[in-house]
Each structure stands twice: as C-alpha cells, then as structure tokens.
C-alpha positions in Angstrom: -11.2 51.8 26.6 -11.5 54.5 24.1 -9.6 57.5 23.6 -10.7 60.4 21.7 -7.7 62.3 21.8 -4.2 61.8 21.7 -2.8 65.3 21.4 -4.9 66.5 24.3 -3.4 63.7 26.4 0.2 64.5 25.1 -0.5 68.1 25.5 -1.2 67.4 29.4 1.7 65.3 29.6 3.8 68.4 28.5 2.0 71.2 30.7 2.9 68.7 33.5 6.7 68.4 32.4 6.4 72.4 32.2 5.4 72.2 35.6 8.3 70.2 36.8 10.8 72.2 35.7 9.5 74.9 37.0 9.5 73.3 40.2 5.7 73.8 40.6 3.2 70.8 42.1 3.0 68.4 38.8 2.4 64.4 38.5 5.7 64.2 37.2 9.3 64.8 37.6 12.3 65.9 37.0 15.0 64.0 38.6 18.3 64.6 37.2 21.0 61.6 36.1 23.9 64.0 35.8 24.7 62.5 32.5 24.1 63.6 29.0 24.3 61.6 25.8 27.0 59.1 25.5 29.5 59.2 21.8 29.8 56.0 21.4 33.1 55.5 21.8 33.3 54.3 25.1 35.4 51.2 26.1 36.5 48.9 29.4 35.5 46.3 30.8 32.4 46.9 33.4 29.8 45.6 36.6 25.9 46.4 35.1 23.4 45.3 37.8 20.0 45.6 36.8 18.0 46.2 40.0 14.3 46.1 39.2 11.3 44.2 38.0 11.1 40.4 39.8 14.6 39.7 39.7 18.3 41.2 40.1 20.7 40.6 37.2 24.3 41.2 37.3 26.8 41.1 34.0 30.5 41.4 33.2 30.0 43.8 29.9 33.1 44.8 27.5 32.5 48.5 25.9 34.1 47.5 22.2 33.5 51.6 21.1 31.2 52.1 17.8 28.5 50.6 19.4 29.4 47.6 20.3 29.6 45.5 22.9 30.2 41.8 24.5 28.5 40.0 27.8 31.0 37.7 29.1 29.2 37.0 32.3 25.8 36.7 33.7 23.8 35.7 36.8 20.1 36.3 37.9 18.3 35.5 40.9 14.6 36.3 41.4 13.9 38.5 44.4 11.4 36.2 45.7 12.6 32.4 45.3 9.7 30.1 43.7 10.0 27.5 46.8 10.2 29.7 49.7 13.6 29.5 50.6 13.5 33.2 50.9 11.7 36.7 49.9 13.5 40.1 49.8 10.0 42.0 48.4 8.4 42.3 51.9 8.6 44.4 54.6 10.1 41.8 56.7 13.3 42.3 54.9 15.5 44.6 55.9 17.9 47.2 53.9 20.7 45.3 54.6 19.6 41.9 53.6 18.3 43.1 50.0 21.5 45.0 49.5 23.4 41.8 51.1 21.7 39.8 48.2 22.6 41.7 45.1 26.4 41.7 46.8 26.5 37.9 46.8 25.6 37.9 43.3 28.1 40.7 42.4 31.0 38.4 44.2 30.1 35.6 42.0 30.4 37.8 38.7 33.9 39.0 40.1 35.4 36.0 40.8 38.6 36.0 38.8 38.1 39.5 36.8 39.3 42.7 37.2 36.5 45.0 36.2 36.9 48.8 35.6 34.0 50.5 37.5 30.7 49.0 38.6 27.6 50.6 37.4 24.0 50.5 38.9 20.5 50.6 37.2 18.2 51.0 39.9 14.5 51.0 38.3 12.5 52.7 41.6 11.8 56.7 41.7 14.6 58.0 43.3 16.3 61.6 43.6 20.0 61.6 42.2 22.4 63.5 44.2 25.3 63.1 42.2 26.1 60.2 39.7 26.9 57.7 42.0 24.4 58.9 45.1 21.2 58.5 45.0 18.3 58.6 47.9 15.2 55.9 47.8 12.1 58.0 47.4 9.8 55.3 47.4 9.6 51.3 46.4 6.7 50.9 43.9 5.6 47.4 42.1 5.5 45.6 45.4 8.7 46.2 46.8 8.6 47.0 50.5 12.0 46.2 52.0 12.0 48.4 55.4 14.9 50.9 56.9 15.5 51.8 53.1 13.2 54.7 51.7 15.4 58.0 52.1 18.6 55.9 52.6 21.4 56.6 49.8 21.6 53.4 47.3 25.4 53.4 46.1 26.1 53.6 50.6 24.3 50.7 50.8 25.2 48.6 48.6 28.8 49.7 48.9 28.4 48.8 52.4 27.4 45.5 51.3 30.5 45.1 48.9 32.5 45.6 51.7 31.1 43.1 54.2 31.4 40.9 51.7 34.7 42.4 51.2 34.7 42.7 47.5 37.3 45.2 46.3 34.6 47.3 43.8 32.0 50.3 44.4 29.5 51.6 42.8 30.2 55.0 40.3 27.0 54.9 38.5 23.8 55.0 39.4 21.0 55.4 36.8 16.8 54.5 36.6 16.1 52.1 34.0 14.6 54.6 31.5 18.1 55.9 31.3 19.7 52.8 31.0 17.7 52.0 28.1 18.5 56.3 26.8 22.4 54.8 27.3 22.3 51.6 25.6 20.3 53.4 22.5 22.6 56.1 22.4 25.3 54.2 22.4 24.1 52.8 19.1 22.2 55.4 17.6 23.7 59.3 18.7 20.1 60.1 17.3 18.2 58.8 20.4 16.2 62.1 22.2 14.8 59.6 24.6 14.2 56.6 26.3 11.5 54.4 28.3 10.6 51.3 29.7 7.2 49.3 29.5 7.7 46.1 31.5 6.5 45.6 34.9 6.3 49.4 35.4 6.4 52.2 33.2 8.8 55.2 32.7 10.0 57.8 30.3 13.6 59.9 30.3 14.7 62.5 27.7 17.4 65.0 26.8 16.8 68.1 28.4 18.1 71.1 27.2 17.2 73.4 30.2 18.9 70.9 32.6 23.1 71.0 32.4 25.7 68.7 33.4 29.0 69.9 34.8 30.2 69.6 31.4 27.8 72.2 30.0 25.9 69.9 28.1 22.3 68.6 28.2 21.4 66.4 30.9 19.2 62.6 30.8 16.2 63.3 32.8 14.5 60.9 34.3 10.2 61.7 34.4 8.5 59.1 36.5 6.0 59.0 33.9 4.1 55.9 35.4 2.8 58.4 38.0 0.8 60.8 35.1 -2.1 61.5 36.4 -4.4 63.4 34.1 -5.3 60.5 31.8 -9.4 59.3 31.0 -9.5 56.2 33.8 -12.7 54.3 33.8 -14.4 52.0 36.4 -12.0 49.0 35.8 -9.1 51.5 36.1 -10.6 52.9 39.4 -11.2 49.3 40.7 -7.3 48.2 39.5 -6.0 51.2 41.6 -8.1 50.9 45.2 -6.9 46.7 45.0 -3.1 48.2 44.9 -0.7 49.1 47.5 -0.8 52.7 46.5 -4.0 53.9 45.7 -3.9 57.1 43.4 -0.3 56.8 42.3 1.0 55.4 39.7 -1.9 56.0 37.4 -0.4 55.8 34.2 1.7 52.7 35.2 -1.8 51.0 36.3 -3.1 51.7 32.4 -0.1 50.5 30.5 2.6 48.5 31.9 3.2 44.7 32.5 2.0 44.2 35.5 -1.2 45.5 35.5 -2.6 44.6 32.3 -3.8 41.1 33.2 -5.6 42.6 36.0 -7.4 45.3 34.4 -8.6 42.0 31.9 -9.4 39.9 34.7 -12.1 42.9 36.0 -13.4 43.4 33.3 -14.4 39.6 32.5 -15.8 39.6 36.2 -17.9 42.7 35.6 -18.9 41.4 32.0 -20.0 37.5 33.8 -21.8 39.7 37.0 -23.6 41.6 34.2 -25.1 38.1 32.4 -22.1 39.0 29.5 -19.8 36.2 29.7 -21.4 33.0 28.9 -20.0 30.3 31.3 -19.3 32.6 33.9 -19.1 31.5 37.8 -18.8 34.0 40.3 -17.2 31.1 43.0 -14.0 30.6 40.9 -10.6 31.5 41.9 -9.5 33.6 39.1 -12.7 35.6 39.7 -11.9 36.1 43.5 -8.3 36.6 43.7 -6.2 39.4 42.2 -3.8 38.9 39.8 -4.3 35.6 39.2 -5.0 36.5 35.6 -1.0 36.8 33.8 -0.6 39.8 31.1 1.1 36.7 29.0 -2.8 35.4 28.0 -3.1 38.9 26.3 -0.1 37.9 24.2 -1.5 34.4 23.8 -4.8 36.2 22.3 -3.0 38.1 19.8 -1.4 35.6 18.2 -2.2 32.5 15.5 0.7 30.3 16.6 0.1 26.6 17.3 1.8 26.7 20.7 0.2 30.3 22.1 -3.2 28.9 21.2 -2.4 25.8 23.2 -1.1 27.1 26.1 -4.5 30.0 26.4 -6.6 26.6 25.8 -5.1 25.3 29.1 -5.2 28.3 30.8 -8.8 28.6 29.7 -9.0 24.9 30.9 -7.5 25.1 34.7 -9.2 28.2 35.0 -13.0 27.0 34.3 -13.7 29.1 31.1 -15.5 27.0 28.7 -13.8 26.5 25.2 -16.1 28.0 22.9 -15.9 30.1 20.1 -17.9 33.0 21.7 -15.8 33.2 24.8 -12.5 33.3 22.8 -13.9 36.1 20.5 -14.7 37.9 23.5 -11.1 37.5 25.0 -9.5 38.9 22.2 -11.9 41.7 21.8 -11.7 42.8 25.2 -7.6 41.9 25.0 -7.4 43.5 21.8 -8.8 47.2 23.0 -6.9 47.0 26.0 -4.2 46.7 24.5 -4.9 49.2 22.0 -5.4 52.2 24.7 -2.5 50.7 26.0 -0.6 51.9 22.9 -2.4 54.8 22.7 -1.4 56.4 25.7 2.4 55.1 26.0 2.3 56.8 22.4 0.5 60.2 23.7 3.7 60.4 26.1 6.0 59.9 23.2 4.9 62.5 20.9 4.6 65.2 23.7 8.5 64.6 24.1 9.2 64.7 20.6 7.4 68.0 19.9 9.3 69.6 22.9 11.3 72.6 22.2 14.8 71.8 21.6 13.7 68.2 20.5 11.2 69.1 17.4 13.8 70.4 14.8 15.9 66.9 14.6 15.6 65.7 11.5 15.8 61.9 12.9 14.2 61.2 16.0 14.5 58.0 17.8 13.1 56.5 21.3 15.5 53.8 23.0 12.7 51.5 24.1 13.3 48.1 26.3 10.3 46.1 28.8 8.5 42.8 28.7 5.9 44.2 26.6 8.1 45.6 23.7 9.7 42.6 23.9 7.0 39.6 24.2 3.7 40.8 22.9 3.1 40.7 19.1 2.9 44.1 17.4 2.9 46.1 20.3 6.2 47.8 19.3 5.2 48.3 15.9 1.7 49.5 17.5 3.0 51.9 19.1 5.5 53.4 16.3 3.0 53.2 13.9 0.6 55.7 15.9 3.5 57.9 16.1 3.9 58.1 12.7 0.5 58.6 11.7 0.2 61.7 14.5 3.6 63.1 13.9 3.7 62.6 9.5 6.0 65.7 8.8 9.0 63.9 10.7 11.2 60.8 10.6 10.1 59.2 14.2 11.4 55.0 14.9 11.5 53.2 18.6 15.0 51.2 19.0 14.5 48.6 20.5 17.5 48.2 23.0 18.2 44.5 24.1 19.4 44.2 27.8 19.3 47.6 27.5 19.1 48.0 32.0 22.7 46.4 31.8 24.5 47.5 29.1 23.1 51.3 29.9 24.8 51.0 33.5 27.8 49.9 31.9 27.8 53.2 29.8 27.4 55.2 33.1 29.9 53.5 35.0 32.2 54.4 31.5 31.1 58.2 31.8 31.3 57.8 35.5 35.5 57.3 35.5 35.9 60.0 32.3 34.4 61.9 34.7 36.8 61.1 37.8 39.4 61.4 35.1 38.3 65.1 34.6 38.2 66.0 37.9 41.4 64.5 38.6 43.0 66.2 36.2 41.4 69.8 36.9 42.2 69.6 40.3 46.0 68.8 39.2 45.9 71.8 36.6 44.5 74.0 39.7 47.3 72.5 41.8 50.0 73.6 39.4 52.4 76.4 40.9 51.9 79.9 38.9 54.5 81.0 36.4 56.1 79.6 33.1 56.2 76.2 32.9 58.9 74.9 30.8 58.4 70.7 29.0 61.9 69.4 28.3 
C-alpha cells in the first residue's frame, strides 16, 4: 500500500488533464458544465435533487445571498428499498421508471410552493450539452437502469414531471463535483476546485482555457475516479476483475467509499490463506462473498470511542473473527495503511490542480470537498489537507468542507441557470429593437 511518490503521481494526473484538453486519448476528461464561479449573491427560492450514491434526495433551498442559505424542505428515498418493495439499480428497470421515481418525490417537495427554477445534480459521467441538457455516458457504482445510456437527462426527467403533470423543469444540470465547486464558492469566492469522495470519486476545477458564453472561465468536470496511471497492487487487481467494469474506474476502486471495505476484506482473506491471520476460516461468509465487509469498520478502527469499539466487537463477533488483541492490531494496521494511500492519492490529484497554470499564483487556495468519507471517517479530511500542506509549503492550501453540498450546488445552478435566461432574453430584445434614436420620456 505504499507510495513512493506523490508528485510523480500528480505529475501524471496533469499530463493526462493536458491530454484532455487537447482532445487527445487520456484517462480523463474534460466535460464542460457551462458555468463558471458563482458571486455569491445569488437569491430565490429553488428544486436541488441530488441524484447519486444509494439514494435520491430532493430539497426546497432559499438562496439568502452572502453565502447563506436555508432548507425548508426535504425527502429521500433509497434507490433500492431495504424490504424489496422495489429496486431502480438493475437492469430490469427501465428509463422511465427511475425518472418516474425521482418525479414522485419532486411532487411531494412541491406541494403547496412556488419554486423558482429546479436544478439537477446528476453524480454519473455524463457529456453536457448545454446547462440544462445532458447525455448519459455510462452508469457506474452499480447502476444499470436500461434504455438510458446516450438518452438526454433533463428530457427525461422533464418527461417525467409532466406525466406526473407537475408545472416545473429542469434548468440546471450539474455532476456532483460541481455541486460541491457551487456550494463552496458560494461561500468562499476563493474555491479553484471541487471533489467528491463518497461512494465514487471525482474532481472539477476552474479552467481557464475553457469559456462560458459570458467570457469567463468554465467548471470542469474530470471524471477523476477513472485515472488510470496509478501503482495498483494484487488486491487492487483482484477488487477490479470482481466489479462490473473491469479496468475502469481505477482510481475510484483505490479511494472512494465503496470500495474500501472490499479492498480490506482481500486482503484479510489473502493474509488467513497465507497462515497470517490467526483464527482465520476459509468457509465463512464474509471470506466468500464480496462486499460483505462495510468501509464503516475502517472508521470503527480508527477511532477510541466507547460506541465505535462496540459496534467493530459485534461485527467482529457475527462475522467469526476471534476477539483478540492480535487480530484487532492487525485490523487497524492493515485499515490504517489503506487508508493512508487512500489519502495519498486523493491528495496527489489535488496538488496537480493546484499547481496548474492559471491556478498556482492565488494567494489562497481552497478545495470545496463533500462525500461519506470526508464526512464520517476520523481524520481523513485533515489527512488529506495536512499532506497538501506539507507537499505544497510555499502556499496557503485548506479543503472546505461543504455540507449538502450536491443540493445546495444545484440550487446555485438553477440560480445561474435563469440569470442566464434573463440574459438571453434581454439580448435577444436589445437585437429586436428597431434601428435609429431611441428617445426615454
């Protein structure tokens, strides 16, 4: 799990950016938002649905300007229901049902409101057309609903709205890593970029090179959960052929929710094959069925608290490890260095945005962050910001972390969204108007 060098990893992440841009073959992307930074000001009252991860949440947000904000509504539903009632992650749902689903929730936010605009965070790689189309590339963390992938995301689920007939649409939509740029900037105009580390992983910066109709620099989004020239290792390699994808999504695989439990749950089986973990029984569940091991237990490691011990002694317990000292110690020293490359690389990615052109002469520099493991695993923020600091010590470098930061980012885009209609609306009436003097009374 060790890495000997960050800056060679950062400086492979930016060769591959480099790439991008230049529209050559590159692990990466560059899929435009049509946004740039929001002032701040912003205000109205506004639909966020956060589309992504294991379940769809939908909010009334108020825009208050100077930052602030208000939720005054919320609903969330997972995408799969615990007791079976129904699943809209599988193949055997259709376009239209999944879409159908999120407009059910939307009607329930509505009821009685009058909302502005409705904005959409939509945390799957897709390619933005314009800011309120966008095409399905592909699903990735187990999504597979079918007659979707190509399909425009604001038609469908404004066809939804309207079946439902629910007098909204969709004028924003946004990944998540933008979302969370939004929210930040919203806050803090010294945000350069933004990223996720939940279930998946992503990054989006400013990008200078990249314009908005307003001549000024665009949010890009990177799908940075698909870098691929990082230093995998057996249990990575394993990980990746159990997946759905195999050899995509590398970086995603090494870092993010989802997959970290798994990568500890391989390692323990290879360490009890090898005659390395005392207790070990190859006829197990946990040792014979794939992600039956929670990334939560990694959190449960790291901490002294009365209650996370308990609950990794039960899960030790129903899972047939035995309770001694040497197992535990083994646990967190395996948990502890994956974590730690963890870290590492989600850091490696950071400081090859912050010395981009354009990016390295700021004299504050701030990363909107948001995700399960920012959020719920001890340290691993600070982990991460204090590697930054340490690599980049000639600059002023912090991560924000940006609460609900899916939601209240597609509120901001649905706020940019209409000053953008606005615009329009009024060029087109300035190009309308007849030639001549034009006289005010």
């Amino acid at each position: 799990m060790d890495l000997s060098s960050l800056r060679k990893i950062a400086d492979e992440f930016n060769s591959e950016l480099d790439l991008a841009l230049a529209g050559e073959k590159s692990s990466l992307r560059i899929l435009p938002s049509f946004l740039s930074a929001p002032t701040g000001q912003e205000m109205g009252h506004y639909i966020a649905i956060d589309f992504g991860g294991s379940n769809l949440r939908v909010m009334l947000v108020v825009l208050k300007g100077q930052g602030g904000y208000e939720i005054i509504k919320q609903i969330a539903r997972p995408l799969k229901d615990p007791q079976g009632r129904y699943d809209y992650t599988t193949d055997n749902t259709s376009g239209q049902e999944v879409f159908g689903f999120a407009a059910d929730l939307i009607a329930e936010v509505v009821r009685g409101v009058s909302p502005d605009q409705l904005g959409l965070t939509f945390s799957y790689p897709m390619q933005q057309n314009s800011i309120c189309s966008a095409s399905l590339i592909r699903w990735t963390k187990e999504l597979k609903p079918r007659q979707t992938v190509g399909r425009d995301i604001g038609k469908m689920l404004g066809e939804a709205l309207i079946k439902k007939r629910i007098d909204i649409e969709p004028v924003a939509i946004i990944n998540d890593t933008v979302a969370v740029f939004l929210a930040g900037c919203y806050y803090d105009s010294s945000v350069c970029a933004g990223s996720i580390c939940g279930t998946g992983y992503n990054v989006c910066l400013l990008e200078p090179s990249r314009r908005t109709a307003a001549d000024q620099a665009m949010i890009v989004n990177t799908e940075a959960g698909n870098f691929s020239m990082l230093p995998g290792n057996l249990y990575d390699r394993s990980l990746d052929q159990a997946t759905d994808d195999p050899g995509q999504q590398k970086m995603e695989k090494m870092v993010s929710g989802k997959y970290l439990g798994e990568l500890l749950r391989i390692t323990l089986r290879d360490m009890g094959e090898k005659g390395l973990l005392p207790g070990y029984t190859p006829s197990l569940t946990i040792w014979n069925q794939p992600f039956t091991l929670p990334t939560e237990v990694l959190g449960w490691l790291q901490t002294e608290g009365s209650r996370e011990r308990q609950m990794l002694n039960n899960w030790m317990e129903v899972n047939g490890f035995d309770n001694k000292l040497e197992n535990l110690t083994l646990l967190k020293l395996i948990g502890s260095a994956i974590l730690e490359r963890a870290m590492k690389l989600i850091a490696s990615t950071y400081i090859a945005i912050l010395r981009r052109p354009g990016q390295i002469n700021n004299k504050r520099q701030v990363i909107a962050v948001d995700g399960a493991l920012f959020k719920h695993l001890p340290e691993f923020l600070a982990g991460v910001e204090s590697i930054l600091r340490s690599e980049l010590p000639d600059r002023s470098v912090s991560l924000l972390y940006t609460a609900d930061g899916s939601n209240i980012g597609a509120a901001v885009a649905a706020a940019l969204a209409e000053d953008s209609i606005e615009t329009d609306a009024r060029s087109l009436a300035s190009d309308s108007t007849p030639e001549g003097p034009q006289f005010i009374i």
